[in-house]
VEXLOFI-432197 format. One record per residue (C-alpha): residue in three letters; x, y, z; residue number from 1. Coordinates in nm, 3 decimals, decimal comma. Layout:
# VEXLOFI-432197
<node voza="ala" u="X" v="Y" w="Z" bati="NUM"/>
...
***
This chain:
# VEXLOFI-432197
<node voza="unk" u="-7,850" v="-1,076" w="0,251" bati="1"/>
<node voza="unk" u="-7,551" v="-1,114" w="0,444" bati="2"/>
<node voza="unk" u="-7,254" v="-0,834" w="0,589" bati="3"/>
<node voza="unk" u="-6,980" v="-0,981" w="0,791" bati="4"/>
<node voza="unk" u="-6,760" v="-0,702" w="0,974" bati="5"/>
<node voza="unk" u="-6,455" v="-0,791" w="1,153" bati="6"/>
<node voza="unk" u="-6,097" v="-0,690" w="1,211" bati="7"/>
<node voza="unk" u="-5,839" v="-0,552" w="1,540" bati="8"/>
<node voza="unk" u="-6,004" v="-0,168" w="1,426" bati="9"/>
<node voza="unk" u="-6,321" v="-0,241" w="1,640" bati="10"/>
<node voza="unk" u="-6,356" v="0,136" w="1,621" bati="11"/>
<node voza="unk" u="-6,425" v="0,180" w="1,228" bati="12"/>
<node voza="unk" u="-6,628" v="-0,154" w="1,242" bati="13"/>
<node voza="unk" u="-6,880" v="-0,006" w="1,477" bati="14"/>
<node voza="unk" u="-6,897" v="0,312" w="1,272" bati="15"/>
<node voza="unk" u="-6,959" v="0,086" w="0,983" bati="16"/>
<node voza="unk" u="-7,204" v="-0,131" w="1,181" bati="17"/>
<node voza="unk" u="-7,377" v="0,224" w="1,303" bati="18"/>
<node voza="unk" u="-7,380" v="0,355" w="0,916" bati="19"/>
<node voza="unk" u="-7,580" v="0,011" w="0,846" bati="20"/>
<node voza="unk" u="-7,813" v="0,110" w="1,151" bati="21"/>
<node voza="unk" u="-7,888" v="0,409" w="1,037" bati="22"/>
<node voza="unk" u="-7,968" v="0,367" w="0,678" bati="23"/>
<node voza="unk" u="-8,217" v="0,114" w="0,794" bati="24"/>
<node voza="unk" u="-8,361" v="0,382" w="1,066" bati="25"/>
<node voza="unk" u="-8,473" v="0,570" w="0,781" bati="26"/>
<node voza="unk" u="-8,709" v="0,319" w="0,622" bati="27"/>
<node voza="unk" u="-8,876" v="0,204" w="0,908" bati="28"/>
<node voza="unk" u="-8,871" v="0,470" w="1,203" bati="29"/>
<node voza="unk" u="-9,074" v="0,222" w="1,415" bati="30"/>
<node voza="unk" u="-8,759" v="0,055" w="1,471" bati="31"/>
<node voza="unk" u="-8,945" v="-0,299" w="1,575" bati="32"/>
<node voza="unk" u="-8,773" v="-0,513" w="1,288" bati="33"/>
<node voza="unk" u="-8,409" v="-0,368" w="1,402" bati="34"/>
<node voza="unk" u="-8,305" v="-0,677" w="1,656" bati="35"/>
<node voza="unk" u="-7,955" v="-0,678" w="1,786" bati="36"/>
<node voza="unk" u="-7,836" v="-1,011" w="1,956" bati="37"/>
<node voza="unk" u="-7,529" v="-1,070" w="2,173" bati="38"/>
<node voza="unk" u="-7,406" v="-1,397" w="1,987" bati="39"/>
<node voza="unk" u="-7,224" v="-1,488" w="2,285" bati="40"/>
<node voza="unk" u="-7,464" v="-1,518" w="2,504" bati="41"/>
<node voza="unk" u="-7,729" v="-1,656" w="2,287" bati="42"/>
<node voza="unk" u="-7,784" v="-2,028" w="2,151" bati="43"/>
<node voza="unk" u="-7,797" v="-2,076" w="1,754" bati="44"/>
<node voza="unk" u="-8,164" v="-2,185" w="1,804" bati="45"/>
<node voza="unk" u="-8,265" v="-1,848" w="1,935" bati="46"/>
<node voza="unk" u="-8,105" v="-1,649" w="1,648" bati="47"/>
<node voza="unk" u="-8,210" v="-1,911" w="1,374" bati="48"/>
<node voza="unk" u="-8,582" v="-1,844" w="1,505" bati="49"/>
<node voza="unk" u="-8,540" v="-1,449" w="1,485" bati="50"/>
<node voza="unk" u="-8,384" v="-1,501" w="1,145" bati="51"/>
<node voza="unk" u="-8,693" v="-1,676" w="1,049" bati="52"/>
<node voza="unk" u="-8,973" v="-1,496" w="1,222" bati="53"/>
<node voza="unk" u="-9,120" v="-1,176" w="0,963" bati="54"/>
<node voza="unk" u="-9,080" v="-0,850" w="0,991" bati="55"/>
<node voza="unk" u="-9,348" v="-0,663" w="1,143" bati="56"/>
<node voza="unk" u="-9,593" v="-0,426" w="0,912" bati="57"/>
<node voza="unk" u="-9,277" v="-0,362" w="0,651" bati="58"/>
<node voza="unk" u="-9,126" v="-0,526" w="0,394" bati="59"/>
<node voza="unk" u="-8,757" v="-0,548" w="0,550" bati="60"/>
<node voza="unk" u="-8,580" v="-0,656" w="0,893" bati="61"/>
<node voza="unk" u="-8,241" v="-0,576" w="1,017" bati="62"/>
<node voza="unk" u="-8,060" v="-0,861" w="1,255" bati="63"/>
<node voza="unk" u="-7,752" v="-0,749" w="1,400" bati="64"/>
<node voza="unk" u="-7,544" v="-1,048" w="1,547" bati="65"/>
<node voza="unk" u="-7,218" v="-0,958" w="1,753" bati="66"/>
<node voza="unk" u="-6,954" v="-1,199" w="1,870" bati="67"/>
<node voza="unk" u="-7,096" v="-1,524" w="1,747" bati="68"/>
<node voza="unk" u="-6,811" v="-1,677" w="1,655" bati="69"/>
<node voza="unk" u="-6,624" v="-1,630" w="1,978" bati="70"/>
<node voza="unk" u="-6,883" v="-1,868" w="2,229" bati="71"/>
<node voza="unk" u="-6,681" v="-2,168" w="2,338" bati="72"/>
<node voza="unk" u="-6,954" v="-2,460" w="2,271" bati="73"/>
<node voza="unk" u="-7,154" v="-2,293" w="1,989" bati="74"/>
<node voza="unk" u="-7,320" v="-2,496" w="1,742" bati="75"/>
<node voza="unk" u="-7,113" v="-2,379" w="1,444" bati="76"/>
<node voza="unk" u="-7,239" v="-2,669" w="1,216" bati="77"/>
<node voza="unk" u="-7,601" v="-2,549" w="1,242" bati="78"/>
<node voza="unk" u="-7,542" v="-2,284" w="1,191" bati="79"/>
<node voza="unk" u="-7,351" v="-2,296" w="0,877" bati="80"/>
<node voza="unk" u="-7,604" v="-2,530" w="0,728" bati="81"/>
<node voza="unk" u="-7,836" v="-2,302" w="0,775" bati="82"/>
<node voza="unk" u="-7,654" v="-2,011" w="0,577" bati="83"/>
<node voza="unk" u="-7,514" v="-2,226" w="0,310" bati="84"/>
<node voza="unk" u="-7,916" v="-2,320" w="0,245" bati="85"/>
<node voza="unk" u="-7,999" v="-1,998" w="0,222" bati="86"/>
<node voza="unk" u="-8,256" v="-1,992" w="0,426" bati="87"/>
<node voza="unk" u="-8,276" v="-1,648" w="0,512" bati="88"/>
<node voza="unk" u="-8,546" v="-1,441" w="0,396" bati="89"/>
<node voza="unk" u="-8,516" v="-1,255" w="0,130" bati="90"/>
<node voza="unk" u="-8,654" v="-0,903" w="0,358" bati="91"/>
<node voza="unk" u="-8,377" v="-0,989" w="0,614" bati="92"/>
<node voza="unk" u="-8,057" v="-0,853" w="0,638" bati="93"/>
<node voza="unk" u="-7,793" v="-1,063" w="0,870" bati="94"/>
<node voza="unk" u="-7,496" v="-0,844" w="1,031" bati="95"/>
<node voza="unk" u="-7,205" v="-1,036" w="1,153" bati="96"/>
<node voza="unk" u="-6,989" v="-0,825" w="1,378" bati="97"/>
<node voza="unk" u="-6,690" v="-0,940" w="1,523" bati="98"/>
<node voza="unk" u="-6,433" v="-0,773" w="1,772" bati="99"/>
<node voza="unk" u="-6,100" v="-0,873" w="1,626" bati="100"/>
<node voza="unk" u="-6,032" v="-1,142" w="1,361" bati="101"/>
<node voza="unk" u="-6,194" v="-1,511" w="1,413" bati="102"/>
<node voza="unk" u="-5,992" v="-1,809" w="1,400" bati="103"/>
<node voza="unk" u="-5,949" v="-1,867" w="1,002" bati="104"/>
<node voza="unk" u="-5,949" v="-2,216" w="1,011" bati="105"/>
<node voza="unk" u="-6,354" v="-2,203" w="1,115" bati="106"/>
<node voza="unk" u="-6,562" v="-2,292" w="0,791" bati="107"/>
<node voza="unk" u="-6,803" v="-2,085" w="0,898" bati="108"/>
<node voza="unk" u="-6,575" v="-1,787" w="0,877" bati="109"/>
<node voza="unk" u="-6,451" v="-1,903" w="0,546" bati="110"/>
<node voza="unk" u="-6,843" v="-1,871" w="0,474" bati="111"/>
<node voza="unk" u="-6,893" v="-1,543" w="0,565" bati="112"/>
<node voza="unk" u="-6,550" v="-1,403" w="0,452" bati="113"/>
<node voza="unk" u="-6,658" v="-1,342" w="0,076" bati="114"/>
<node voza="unk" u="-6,538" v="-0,995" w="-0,102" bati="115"/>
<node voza="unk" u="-6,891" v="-0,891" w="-0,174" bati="116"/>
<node voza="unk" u="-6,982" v="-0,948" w="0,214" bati="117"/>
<node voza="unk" u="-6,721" v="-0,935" w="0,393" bati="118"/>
<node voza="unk" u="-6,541" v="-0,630" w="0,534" bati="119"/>
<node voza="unk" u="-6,202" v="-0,670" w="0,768" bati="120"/>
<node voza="unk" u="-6,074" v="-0,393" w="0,944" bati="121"/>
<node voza="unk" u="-5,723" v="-0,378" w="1,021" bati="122"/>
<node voza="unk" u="-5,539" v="-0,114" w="1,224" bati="123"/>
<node voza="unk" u="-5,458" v="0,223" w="1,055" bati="124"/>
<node voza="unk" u="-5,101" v="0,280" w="0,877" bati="125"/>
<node voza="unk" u="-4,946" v="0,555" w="1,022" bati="126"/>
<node voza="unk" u="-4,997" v="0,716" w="0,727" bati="127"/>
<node voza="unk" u="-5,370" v="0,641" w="0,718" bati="128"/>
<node voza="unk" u="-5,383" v="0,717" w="1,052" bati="129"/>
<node voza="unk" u="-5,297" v="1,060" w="0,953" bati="130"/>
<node voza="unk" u="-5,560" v="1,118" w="0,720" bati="131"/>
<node voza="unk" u="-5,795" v="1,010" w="0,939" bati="132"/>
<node voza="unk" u="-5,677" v="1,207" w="1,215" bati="133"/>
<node voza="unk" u="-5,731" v="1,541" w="0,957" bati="134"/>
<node voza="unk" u="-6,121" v="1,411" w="0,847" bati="135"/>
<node voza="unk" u="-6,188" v="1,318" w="1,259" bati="136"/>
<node voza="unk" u="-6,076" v="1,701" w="1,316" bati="137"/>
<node voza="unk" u="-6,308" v="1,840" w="1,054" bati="138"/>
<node voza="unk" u="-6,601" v="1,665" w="1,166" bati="139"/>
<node voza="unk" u="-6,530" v="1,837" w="1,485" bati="140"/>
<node voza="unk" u="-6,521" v="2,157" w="1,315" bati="141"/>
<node voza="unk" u="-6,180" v="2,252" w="1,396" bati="142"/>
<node voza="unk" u="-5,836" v="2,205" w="1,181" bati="143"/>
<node voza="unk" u="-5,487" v="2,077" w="1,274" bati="144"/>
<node voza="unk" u="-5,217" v="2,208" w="1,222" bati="145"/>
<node voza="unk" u="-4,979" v="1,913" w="0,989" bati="146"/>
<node voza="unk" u="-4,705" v="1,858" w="1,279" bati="147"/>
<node voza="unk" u="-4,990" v="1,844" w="1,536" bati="148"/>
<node voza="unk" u="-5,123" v="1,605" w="1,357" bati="149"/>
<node voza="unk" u="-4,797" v="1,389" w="1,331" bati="150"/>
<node voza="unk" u="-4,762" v="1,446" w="1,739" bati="151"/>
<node voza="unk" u="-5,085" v="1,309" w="1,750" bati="152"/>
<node voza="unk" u="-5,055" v="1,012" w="1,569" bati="153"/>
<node voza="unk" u="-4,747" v="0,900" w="1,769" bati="154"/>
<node voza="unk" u="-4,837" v="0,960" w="2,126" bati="155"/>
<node voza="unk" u="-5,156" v="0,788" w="2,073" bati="156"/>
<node voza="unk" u="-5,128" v="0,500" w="1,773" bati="157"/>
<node voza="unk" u="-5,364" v="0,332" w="1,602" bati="158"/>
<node voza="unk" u="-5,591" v="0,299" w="1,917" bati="159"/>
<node voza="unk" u="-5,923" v="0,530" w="1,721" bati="160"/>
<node voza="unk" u="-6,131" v="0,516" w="2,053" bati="161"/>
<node voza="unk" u="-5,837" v="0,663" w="2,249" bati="162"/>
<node voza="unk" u="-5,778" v="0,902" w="1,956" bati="163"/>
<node voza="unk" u="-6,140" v="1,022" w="1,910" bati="164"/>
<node voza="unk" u="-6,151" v="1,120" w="2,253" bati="165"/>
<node voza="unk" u="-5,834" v="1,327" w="2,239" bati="166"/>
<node voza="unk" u="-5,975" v="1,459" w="1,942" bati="167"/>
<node voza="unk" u="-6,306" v="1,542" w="2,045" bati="168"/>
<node voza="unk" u="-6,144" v="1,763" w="2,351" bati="169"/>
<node voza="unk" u="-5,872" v="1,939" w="2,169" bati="170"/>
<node voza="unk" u="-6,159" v="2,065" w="1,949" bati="171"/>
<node voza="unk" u="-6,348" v="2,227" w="2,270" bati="172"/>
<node voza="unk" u="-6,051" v="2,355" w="2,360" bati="173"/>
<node voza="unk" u="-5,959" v="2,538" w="2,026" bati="174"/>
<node voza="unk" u="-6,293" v="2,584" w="1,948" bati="175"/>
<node voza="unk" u="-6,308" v="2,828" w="2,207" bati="176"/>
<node voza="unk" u="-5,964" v="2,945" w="2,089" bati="177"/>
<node voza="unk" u="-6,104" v="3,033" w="1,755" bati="178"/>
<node voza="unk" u="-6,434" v="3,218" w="1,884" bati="179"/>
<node voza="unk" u="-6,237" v="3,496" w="2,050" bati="180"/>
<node voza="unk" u="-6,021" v="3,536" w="1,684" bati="181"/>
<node voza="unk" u="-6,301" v="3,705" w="1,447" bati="182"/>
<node voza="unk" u="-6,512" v="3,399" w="1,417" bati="183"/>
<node voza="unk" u="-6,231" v="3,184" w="1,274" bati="184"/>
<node voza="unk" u="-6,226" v="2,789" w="1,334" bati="185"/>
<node voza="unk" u="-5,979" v="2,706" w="1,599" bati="186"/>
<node voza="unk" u="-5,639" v="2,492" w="1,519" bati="187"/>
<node voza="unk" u="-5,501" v="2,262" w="1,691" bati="188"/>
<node voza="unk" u="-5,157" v="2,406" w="1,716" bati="189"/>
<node voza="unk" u="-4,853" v="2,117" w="1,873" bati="190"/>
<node voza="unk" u="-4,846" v="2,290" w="2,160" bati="191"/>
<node voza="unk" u="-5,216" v="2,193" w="2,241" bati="192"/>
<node voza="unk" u="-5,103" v="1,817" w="2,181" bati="193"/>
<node voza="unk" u="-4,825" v="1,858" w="2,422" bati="194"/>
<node voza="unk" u="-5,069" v="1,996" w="2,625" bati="195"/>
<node voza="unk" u="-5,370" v="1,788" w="2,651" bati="196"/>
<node voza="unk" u="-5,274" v="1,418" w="2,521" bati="197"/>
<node voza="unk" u="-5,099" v="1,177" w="2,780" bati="198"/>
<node voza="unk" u="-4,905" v="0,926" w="2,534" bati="199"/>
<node voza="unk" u="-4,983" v="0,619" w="2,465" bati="200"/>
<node voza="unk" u="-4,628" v="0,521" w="2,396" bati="201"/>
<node voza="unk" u="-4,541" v="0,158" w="2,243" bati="202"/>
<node voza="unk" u="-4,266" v="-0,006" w="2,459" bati="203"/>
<node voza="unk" u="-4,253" v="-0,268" w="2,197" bati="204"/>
<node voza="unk" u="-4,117" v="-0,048" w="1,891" bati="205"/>
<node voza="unk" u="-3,854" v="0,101" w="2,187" bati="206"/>
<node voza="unk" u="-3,808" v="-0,265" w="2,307" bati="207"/>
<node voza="unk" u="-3,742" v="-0,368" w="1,899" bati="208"/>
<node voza="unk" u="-3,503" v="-0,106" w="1,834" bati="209"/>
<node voza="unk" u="-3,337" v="-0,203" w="2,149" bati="210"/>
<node voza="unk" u="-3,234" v="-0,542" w="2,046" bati="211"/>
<node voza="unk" u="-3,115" v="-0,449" w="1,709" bati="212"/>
<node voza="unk" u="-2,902" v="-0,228" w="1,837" bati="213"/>
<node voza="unk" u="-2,765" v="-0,478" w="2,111" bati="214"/>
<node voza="unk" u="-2,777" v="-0,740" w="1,785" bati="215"/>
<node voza="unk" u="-3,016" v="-0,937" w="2,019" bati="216"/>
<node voza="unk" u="-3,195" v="-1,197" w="1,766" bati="217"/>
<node voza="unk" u="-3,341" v="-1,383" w="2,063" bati="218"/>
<node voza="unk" u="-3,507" v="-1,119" w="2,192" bati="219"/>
<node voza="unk" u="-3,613" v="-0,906" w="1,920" bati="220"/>
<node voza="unk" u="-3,795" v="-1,209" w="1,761" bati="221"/>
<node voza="unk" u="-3,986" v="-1,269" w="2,100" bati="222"/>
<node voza="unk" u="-4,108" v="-0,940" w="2,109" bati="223"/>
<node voza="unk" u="-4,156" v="-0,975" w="1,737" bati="224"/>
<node voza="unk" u="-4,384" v="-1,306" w="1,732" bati="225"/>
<node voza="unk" u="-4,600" v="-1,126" w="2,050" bati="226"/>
<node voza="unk" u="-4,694" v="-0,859" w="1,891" bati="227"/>
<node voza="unk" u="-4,779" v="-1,021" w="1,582" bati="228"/>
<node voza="unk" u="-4,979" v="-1,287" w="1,770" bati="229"/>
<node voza="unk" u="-5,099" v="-0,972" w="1,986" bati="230"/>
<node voza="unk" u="-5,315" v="-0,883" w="1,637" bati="231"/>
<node voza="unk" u="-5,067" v="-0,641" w="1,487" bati="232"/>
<node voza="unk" u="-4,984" v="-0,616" w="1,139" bati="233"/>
<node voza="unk" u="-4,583" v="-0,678" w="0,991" bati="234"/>
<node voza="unk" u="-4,677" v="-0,374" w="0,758" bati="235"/>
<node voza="unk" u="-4,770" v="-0,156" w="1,070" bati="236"/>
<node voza="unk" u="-4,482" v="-0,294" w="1,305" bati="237"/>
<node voza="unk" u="-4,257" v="-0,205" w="1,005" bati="238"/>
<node voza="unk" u="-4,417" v="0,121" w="0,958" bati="239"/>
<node voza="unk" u="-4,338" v="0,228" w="1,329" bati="240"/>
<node voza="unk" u="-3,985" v="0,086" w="1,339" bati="241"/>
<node voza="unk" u="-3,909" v="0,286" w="0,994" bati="242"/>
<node voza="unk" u="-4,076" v="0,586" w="1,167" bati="243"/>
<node voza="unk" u="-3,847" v="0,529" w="1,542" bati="244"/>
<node voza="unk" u="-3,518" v="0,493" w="1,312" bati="245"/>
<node voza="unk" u="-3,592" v="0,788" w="1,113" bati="246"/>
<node voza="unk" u="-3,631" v="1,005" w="1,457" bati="247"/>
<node voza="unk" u="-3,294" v="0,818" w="1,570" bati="248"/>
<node voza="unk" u="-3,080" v="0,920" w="1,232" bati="249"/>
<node voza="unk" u="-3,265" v="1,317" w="1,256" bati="250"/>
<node voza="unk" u="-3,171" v="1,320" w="1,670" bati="251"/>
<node voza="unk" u="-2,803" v="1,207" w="1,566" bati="252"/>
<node voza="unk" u="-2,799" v="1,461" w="1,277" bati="253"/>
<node voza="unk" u="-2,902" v="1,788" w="1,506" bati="254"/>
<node voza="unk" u="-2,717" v="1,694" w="1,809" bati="255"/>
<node voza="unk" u="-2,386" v="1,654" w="1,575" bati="256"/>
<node voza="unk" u="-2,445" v="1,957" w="1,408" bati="257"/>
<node voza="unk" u="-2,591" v="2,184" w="1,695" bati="258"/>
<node voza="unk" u="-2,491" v="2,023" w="2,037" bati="259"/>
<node voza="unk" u="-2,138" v="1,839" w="1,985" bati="260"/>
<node voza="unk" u="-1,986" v="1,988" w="2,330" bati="261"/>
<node voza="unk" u="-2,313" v="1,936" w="2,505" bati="262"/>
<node voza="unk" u="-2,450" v="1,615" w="2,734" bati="263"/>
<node voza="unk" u="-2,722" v="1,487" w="2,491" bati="264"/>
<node voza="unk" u="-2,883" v="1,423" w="2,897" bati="265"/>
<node voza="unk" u="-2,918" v="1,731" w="2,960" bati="266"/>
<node voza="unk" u="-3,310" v="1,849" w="2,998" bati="267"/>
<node voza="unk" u="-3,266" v="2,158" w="2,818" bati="268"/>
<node voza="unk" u="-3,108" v="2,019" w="2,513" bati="269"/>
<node voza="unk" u="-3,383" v="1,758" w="2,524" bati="270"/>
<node voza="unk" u="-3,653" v="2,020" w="2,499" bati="271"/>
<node voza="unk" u="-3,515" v="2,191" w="2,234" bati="272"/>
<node voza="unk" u="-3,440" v="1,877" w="2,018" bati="273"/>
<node voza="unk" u="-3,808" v="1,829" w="2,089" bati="274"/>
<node voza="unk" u="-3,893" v="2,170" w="1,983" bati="275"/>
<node voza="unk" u="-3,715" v="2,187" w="1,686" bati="276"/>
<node voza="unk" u="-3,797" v="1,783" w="1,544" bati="277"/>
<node voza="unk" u="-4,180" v="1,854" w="1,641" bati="278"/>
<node voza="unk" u="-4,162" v="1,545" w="1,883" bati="279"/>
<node voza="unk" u="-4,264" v="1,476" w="2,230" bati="280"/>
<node voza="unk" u="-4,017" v="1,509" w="2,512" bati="281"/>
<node voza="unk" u="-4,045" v="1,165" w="2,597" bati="282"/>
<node voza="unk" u="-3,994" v="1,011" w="2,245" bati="283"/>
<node voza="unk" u="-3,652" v="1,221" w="2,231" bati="284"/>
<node voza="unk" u="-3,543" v="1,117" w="2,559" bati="285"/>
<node voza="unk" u="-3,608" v="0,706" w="2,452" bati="286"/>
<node voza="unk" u="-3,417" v="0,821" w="2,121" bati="287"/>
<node voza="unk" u="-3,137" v="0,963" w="2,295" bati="288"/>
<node voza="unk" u="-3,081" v="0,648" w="2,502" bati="289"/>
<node voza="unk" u="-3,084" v="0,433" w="2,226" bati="290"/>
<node voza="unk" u="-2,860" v="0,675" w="1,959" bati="291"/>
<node voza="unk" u="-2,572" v="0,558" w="2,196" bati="292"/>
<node voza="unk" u="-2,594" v="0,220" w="1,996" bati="293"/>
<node voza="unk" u="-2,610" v="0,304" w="1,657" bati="294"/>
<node voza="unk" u="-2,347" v="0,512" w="1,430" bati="295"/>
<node voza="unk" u="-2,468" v="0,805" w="1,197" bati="296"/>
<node voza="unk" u="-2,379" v="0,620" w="0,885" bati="297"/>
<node voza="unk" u="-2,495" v="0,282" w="1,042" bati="298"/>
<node voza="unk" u="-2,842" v="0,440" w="1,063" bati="299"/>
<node voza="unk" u="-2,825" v="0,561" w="0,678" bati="300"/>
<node voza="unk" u="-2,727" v="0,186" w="0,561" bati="301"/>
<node voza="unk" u="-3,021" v="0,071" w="0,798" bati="302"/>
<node voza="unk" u="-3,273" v="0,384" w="0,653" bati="303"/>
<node voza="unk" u="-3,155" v="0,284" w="0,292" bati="304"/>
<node voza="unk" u="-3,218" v="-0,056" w="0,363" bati="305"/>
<node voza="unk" u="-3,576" v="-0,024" w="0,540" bati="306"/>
<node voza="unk" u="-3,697" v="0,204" w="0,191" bati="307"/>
<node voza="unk" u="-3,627" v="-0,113" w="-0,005" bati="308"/>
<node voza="unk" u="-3,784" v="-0,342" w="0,196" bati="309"/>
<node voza="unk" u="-4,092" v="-0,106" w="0,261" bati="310"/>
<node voza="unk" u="-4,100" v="-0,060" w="-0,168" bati="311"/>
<node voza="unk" u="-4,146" v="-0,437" w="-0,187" bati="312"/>
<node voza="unk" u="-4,395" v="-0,458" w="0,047" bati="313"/>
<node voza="unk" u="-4,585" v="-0,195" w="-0,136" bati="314"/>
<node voza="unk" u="-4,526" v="-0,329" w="-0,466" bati="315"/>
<node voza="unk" u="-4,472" v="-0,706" w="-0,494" bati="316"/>
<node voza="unk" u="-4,698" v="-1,033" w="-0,345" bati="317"/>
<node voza="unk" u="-4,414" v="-1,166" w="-0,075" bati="318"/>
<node voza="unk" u="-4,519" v="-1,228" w="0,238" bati="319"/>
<node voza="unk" u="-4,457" v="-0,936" w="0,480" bati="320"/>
<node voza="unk" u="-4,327" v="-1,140" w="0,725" bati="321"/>
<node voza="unk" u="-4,095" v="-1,301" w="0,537" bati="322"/>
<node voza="unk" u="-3,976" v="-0,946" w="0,387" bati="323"/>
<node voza="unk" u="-3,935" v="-0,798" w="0,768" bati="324"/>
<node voza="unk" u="-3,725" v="-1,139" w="0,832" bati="325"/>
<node voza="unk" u="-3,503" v="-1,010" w="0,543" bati="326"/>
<node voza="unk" u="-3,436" v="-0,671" w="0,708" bati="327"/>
<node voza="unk" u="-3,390" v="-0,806" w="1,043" bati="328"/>
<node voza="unk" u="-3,118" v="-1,003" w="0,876" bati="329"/>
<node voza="unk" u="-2,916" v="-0,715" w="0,704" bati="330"/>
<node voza="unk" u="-2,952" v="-0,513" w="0,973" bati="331"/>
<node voza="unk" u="-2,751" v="-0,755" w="1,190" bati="332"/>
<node voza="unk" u="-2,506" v="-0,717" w="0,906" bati="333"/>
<node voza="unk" u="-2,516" v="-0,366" w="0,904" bati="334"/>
<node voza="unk" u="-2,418" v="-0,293" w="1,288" bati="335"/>
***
């Protein structure tokens, strides 16, 4: 039997890898037929042999091979001969693990990409993210409150090692919190966040907006075409530029309605936009800079337009890309 875990979320496919682990711990607590090889560091001829040697005193073996298909110079072909003849014993179970997503073009990673073997990982939606984010919190026996969350999400991204840490010490801190109140669980309030987490801000979605607003093609497709070829998703770049224009058209809306005599620069009337919006300082103060370049009902026609392109990447079979091509053209339109 054959599992082949990949994807950019090396996070959730090492849980997944660890969930496979442990499942097998249970059956043989000896542990001797659980073998984990570094493919990159190891020939084909070494793995083939452990692939083919019994397992000891039980009936079943765990291999765990990471990284295989990234060694420069491996002997691919072998290899894939040998899995196409099926060679493996029945008792063995082969992991393929992966950090990130092999070249496609390999036929050995057509092999091993099969629905019924094959598991790919990509980076969390924000809105996954966030649901996530709530089931991460519960495991650490604490709850969140729904804008924390949101805080969360942003300053950090889709980066779950970075975010599992975070979590993992806002819950000793509110655990604590919660002891002293009557033996309730803690919450993670949004103050905590502001607090404890040091942003992980993306430049890039800033950098994006940037050049729409300065109807830059050049450069917003360079930044584009990196970040793509950086592992990122068009759905998720989408999702975050939807999510910094939404913040832009809300900043516009309060400071029109609330500050219209006041310098939008001004620290204090940063805070409180930050206060009220349930954002982080920072995040306002970017917005702020780039609000100058955009008109309130420019960023409607732009909002409008970004729902209809995010309902037809939700709900039809085009190609992401070429549906974010199609909003980067009516934006330049729009403005």
């Amino acid at each position: 039997m054959i599992f082949f875990l990949y994807g950019e979320d090396t996070y959730r496919s090492r849980e997944k890898l660890k969930q496979i682990e442990e499942k097998f711990k249970k059956t043989d607590k000896s542990r001797v037929n659980l073998v984990k090889i570094d493919g990159e560091r190891n020939q084909w001829k070494n793995i083939e042999k452990e692939l083919l040697s019994p397992p000891f005193l039980h009936d079943k073996k765990l291999i765990i091979v990471e990284n295989f298909l990234k060694k420069k110079g491996q002997k691919i072909e072998e290899a894939l001969s040998f899995l196409k003849e099926g060679k493996i014993p029945d008792g063995t179970v082969v992991v393929f693990r992966e950090d990130g997503v092999p070249d496609a073009r390999l036929a050995i990673f057509k092999f091993l990409n099969k629905p019924k073997q094959a598991e790919k990982f990509d980076l969390l939606s924000p809105a996954k993210l966030n649901q996530w984010i709530f089931k991460e919190v519960e495991t650490n026996g604490v709850e969140i409150s729904q804008p924390a969350a949101e805080l969360l999400s942003e300053l950090v991204g889709p980066d779950l090692w970075q975010m599992s840490g975070e979590i993992g010490k806002l819950a000793a801190y509110c655990r604590g919190r919660g002891k002293k109140k009557e033996g309730k669980k803690g919450l993670i309030e949004i103050e905590d966040v502001n607090l404890f987490v040091r942003g992980n801000f993306d430049e890039n979605i800033f950098a994006l907006t940037d050049a729409l607003g300065q109807k830059n093609k050049k450069i917003f497709f360079k930044i584009l075409n990196e970040q793509i070829e950086a592992g990122l998703s068009e759905q998720y770049i989408f999702s975050m530029l939807v999510r910094q224009f939404r913040i832009l058209l809300q900043i516009k809306e309060v400071i029109a309605e609330d500050y219209p005599f006041l310098s939008s620069g001004d620290p204090v009337v940063r805070q409180k936009i930050a206060a009220e919006l349930g954002l982080h300082p920072y995040v306002v103060q970017k917005a702020l800079y780039q609000s100058k370049n955009y008109a309130v009902s420019d960023l409607k026609k732009i909002y409008g337009k970004m729902l209809e392109i995010d309902m037809k990447m939700k709900r039809t079979n085009l190609d992401p890309r070429i549906l974010l091509d199609l909003f980067v053209s009516k934006i330049f339109l729009v403005i």
